[in-house]
C-alpha positions as CSV (number, residue, x, y, z in Angstrom):
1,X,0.0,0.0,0.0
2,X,1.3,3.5,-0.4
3,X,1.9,6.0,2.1
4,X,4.3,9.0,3.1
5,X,5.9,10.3,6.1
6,X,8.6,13.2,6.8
7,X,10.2,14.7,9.6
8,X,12.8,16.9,10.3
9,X,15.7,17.0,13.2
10,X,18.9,18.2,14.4
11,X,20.2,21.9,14.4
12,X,21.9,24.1,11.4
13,X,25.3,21.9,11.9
14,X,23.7,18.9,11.1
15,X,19.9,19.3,10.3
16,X,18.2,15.7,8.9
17,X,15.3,15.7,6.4
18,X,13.8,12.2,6.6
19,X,11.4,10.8,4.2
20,X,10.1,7.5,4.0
21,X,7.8,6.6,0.8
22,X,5.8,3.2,0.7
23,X,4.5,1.7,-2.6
24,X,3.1,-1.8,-3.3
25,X,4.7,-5.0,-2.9
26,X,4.2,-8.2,-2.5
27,X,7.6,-8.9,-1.1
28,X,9.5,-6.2,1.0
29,X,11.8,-3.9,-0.4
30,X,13.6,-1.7,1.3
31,X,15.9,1.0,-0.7
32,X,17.9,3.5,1.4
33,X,19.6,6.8,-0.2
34,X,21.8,8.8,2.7
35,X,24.9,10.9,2.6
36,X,28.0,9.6,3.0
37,X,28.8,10.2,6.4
38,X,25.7,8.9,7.5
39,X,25.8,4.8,5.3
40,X,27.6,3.6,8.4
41,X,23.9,3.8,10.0
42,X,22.2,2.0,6.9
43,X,21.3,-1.4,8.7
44,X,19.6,0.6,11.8
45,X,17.4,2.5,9.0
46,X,16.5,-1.1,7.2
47,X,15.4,-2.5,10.6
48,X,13.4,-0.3,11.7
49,X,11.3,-0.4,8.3
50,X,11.8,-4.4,8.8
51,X,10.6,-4.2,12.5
52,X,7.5,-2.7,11.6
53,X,6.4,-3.7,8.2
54,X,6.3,-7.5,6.1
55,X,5.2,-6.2,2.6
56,X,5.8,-2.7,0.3
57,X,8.6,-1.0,-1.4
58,X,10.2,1.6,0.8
59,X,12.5,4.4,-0.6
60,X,14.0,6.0,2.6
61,X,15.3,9.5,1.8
62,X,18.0,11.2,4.3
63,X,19.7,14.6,3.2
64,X,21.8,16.4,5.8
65,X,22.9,20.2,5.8
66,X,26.4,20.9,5.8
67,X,27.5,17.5,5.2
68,X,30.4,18.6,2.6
69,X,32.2,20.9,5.7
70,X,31.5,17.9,8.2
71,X,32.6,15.2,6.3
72,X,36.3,16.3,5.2
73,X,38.9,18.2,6.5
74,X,42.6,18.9,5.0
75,X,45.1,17.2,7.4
76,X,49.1,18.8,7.4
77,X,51.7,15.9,8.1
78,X,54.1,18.1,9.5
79,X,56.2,15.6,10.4
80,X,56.7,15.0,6.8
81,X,57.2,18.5,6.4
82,X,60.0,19.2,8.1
83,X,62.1,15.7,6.9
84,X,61.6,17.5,3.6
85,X,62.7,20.6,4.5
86,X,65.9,19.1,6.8
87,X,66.3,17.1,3.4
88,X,66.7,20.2,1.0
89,X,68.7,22.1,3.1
90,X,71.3,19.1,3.3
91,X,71.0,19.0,-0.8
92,X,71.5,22.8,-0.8
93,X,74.3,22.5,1.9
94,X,76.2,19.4,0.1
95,X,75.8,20.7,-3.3
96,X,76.1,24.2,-3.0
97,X,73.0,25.0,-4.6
98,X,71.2,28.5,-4.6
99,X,67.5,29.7,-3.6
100,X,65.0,29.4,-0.3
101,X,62.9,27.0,0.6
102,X,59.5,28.5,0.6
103,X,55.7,27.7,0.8
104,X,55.5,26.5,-2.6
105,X,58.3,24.9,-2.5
106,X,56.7,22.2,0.3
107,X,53.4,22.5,-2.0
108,X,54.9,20.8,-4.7
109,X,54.9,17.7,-2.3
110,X,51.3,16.9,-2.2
111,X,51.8,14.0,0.3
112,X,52.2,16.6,2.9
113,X,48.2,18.1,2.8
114,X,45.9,15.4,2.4
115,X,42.4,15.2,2.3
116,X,40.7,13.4,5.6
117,X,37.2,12.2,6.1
118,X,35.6,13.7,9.6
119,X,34.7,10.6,11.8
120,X,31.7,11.2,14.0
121,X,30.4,8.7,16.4
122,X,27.4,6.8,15.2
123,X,25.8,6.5,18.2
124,X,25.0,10.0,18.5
125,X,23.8,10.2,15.0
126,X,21.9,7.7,15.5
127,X,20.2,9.3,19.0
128,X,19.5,12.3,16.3
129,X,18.1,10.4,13.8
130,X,16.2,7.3,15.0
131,X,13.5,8.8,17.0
132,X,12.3,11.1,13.4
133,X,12.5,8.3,11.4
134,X,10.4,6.5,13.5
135,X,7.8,9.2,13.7
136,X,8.0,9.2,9.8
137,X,7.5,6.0,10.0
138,X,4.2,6.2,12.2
139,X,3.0,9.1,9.7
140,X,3.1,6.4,6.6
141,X,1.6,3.8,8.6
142,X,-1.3,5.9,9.1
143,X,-1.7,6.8,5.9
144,X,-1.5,3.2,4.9
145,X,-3.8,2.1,7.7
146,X,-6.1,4.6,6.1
147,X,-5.9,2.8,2.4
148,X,-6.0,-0.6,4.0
149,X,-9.2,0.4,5.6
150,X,-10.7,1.2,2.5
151,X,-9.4,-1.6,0.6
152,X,-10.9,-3.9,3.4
153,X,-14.4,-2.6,2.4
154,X,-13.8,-3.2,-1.3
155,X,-12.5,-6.7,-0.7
156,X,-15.5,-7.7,1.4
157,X,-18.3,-6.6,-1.2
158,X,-16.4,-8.8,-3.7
159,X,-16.6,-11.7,-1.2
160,X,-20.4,-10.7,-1.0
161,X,-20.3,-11.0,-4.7
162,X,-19.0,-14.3,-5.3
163,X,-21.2,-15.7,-2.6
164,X,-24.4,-14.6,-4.2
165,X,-22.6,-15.9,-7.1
166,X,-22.4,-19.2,-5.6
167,X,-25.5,-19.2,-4.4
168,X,-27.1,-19.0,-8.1
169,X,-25.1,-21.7,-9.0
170,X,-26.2,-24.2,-6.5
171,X,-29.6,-23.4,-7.0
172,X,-29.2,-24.5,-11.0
173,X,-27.2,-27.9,-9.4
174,X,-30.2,-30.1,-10.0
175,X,-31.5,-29.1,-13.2
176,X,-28.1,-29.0,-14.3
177,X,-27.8,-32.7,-13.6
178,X,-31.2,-33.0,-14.8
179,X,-30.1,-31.8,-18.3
180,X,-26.8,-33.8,-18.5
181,X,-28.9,-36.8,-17.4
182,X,-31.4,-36.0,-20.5
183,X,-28.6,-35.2,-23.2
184,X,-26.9,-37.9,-21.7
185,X,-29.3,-40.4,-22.5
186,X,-30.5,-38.6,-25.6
187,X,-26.7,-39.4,-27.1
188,X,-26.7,-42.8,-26.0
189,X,-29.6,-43.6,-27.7
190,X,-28.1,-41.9,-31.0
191,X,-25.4,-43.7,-30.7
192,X,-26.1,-47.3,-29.8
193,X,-27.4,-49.4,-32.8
194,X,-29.0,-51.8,-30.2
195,X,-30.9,-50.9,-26.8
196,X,-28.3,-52.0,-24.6
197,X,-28.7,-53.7,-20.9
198,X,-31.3,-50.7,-19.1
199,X,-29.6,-51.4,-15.8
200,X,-26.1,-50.5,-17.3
201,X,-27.5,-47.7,-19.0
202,X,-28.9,-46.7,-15.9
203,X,-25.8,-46.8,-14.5
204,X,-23.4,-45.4,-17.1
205,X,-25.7,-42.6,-17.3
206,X,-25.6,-41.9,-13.4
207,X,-22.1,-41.7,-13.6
208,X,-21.6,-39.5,-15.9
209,X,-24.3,-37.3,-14.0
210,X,-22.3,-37.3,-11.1
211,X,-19.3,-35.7,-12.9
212,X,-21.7,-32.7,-13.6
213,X,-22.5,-32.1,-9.7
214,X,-20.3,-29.5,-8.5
215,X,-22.3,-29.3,-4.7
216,X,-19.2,-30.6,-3.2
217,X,-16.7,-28.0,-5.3
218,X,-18.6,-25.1,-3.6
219,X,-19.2,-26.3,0.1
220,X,-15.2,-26.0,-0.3
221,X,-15.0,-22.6,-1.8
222,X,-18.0,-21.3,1.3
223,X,-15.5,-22.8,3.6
224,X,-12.5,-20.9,2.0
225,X,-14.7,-17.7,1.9
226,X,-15.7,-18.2,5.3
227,X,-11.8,-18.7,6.6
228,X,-11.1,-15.2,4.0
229,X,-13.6,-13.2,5.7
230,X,-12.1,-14.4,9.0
231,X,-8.6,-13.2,8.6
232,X,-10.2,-10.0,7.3
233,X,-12.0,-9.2,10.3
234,X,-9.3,-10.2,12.5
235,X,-8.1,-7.0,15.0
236,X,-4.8,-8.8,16.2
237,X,-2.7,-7.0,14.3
238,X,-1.1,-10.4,13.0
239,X,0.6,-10.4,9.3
240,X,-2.4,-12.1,7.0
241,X,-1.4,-11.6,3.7
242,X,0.7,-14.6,2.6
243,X,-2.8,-16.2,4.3
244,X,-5.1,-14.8,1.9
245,X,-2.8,-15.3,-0.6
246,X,-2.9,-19.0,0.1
247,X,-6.8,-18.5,0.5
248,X,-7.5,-16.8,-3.0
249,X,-5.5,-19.8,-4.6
250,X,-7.8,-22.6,-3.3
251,X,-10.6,-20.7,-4.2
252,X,-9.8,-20.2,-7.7
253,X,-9.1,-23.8,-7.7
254,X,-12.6,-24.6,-6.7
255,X,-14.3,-22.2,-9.5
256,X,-11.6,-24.0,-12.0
257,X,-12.8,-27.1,-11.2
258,X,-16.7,-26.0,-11.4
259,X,-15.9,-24.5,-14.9
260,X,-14.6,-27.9,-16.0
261,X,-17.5,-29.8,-14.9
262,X,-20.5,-27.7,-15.1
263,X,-22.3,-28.2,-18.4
264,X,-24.9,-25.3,-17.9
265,X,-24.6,-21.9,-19.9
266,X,-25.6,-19.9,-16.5
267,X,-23.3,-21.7,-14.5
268,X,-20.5,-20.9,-17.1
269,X,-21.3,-17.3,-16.8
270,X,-21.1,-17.3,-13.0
271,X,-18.1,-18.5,-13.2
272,X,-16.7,-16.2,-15.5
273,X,-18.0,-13.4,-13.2
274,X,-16.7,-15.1,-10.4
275,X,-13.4,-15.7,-11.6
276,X,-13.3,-11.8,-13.0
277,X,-13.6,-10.9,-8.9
278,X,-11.2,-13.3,-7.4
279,X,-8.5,-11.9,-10.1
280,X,-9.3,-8.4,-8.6
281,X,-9.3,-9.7,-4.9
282,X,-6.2,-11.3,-6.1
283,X,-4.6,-8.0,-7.0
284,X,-5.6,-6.2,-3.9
285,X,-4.5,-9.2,-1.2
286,X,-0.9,-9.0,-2.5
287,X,-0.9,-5.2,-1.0
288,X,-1.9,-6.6,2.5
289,X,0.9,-7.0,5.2
């Protein structure tokens, strides 16, 4: 589900923006973009998201002021220095050479001002930036609560939909079997030359009806429904989406299986329509932590 969270910290040496952007996934991604001298902190911004969410792509943005002045700093080995300047005055001493040794003479050695990186302790960059991030956090979880909410509602009116759905089919069960019996028999008189044994008609002919009753195909998909509706409803707070995942699949099992053994034109067509609002339940559940 999507959702959006900022905040802001720190003080003009080191202010943090912090935003946190949530789109969906059925799998959880996590992408983190930070300065420099804040990566060392990268894992502690992953867990958090991890601690609190199963499901999304998250693009955590940090950006820091005055991160170019904190982060480097020109270092003088002046140590170095001087062994090159004790070194040119023995040259100029043992060689009688002329000239001074001046500033640009020592600049020409460019191992003698080097470029450091500023090391600041993460701990206290961490104190400064976990408790915003969190807070963004909370702000997209709202907002995604908020979605979820809605897409609850939509869910369960498809639910409703396939039910009555089902409903209509298993109130055209027995005339359903009633006609397969009757085309059944119809064919089989066609076919045979001679009037063969009634009882093994009989029975060849029940047989073949029984393949067209799909009564046990949807007591299984009310049962799934039921189980759906259930996890829906449920106000622990518990991950359910891998559960309704599981859920949707067994149900469009059920409605395959009815397709390939109802031998009704209405049935057909409640299965289509069926089918046509598990896909969209489908597409929705993947979105739910």
């Amino acid at each position: 589900m999507t959702g959006f969270g900022r905040r802001e910290t720190g003080d003009d040496a080191a202010h943090l923006v912090i935003e946190v952007r949530s789109l969906n996934n059925r799998y959880l991604d996590i992408q983190v973009k930070m300065p420099r001298g804040l990566a060392m902190l990268e894992p502690r911004v992953k867990k958090a998201v991890q601690d609190r969410f199963s499901r999304g792509r998250f693009d955590v943005l940090i950006t820091r002021n005055g991160e170019r002045e904190k982060s480097t700093r020109l270092v003088v080995n002046e140590e170095l220095a001087g062994q090159y300047v004790a070194a040119l005055r023995d040259l100029k001493s043992r060689y009688g050479l002329n000239g001074d040794i001046e500033l640009s003479t020592l600049a020409a050695f460019q191992d003698i001002v080097s470029v450091s990186e500023t090391m600041e302790d993460p701990e206290k960059l961490w104190q400064v930036l976990s408790t915003s991030l969190l807070q963004s956090l909370e702000e997209l979880d709202r907002m995604r609560t908020e979605e979820g909410a809605a897409l609850a509602r939509d869910i369960m009116a498809r639910i409703g939909t396939i039910d009555r759905l089902a409903s209509s089919i298993l109130k055209r069960v027995p005339l359903s079997i009633e006609h397969a019996r009757k085309r059944m028999t119809e064919t089989l008189h066609r076919l045979v030359a001679e009037q063969p044994d009634p009882m093994r008609l009989a029975q060849e002919i029940a047989i073949l009806s029984e393949r067209t009753d799909v009564t046990e195909e949807l007591t299984r998909l009310g049962s799934h429904m039921k189980q759906f509706c259930a996890l829906m409803m449920d106000e622990k707070g518990e991950a359910v989406g891998r559960k309704l995942d599981f859920l949707i699949q067994e149900m469009g099992r059920e409605v395959n299986t009815i397709a390939s053994k109802a031998m009704d034109a209405e049935i057909s067509m409640d299965v289509v329509n069926i089918k046509a609002e598990l896909e969209k339940i489908r597409e929705q559940v993947q979105n739910i932590e």
